[in-house]
N, C-alpha and C positions, 0 to 999 in steps of 0.2 A: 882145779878149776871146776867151777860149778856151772851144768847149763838146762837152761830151760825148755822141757819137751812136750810132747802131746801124747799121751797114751792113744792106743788103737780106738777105745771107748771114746776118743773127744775129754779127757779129763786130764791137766796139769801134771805134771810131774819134774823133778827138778834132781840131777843126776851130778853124782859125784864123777865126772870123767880120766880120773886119776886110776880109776879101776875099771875102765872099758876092755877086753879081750878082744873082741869086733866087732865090725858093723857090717850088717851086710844086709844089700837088696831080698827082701820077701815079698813079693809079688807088688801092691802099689803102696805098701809099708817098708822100716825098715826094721828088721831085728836089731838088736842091742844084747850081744853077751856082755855082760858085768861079770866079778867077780863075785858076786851075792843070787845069779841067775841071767832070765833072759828077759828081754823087755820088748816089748813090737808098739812102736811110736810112728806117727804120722807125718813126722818131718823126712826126706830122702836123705838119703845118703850122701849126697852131693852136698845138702847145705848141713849135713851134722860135718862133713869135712870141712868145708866153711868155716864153721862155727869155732872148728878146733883148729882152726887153720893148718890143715895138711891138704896134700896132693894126692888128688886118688891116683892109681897105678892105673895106665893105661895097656892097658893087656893085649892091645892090638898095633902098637907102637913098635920102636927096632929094637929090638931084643940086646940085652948088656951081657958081657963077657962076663960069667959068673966068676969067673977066677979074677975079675976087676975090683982092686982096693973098694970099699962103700966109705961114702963121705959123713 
């Protein structure tokens, strides 16, 4: 899937999300590791998981028994 970003600069970008590594909060950016390097875009984190339709992890939530089957 392809989706549409905003570089840090305010400039277009349009990313192959098949090869994302992660995403993670950079101060009021978010980084983007790809597979090609790193990218700092102006959309958050919250609406690039949006975008890709996934659930951020809630890191402050009840803790899962790691030895529990993942679905």
């Amino acid at each position: 899937m392809w989706i549409r970003l905003t570089r840090a600069d305010g400039n277009p970008i349009t990313v192959n999300t098949d090869y994302l590594v992660s995403i993670q909060d950079h101060g009021d950016r978010t980084l983007i590791v790809h597979t090609c390097g790193e990218l700092l875009v102006l959309e958050s984190q919250l609406a690039l998981f949006e975008a890709l339709r996934l659930q951020p992890i809630d890191r402050d939530g009840p803790k899962r028994d790691r030895r529990a089957e993942l679905h």
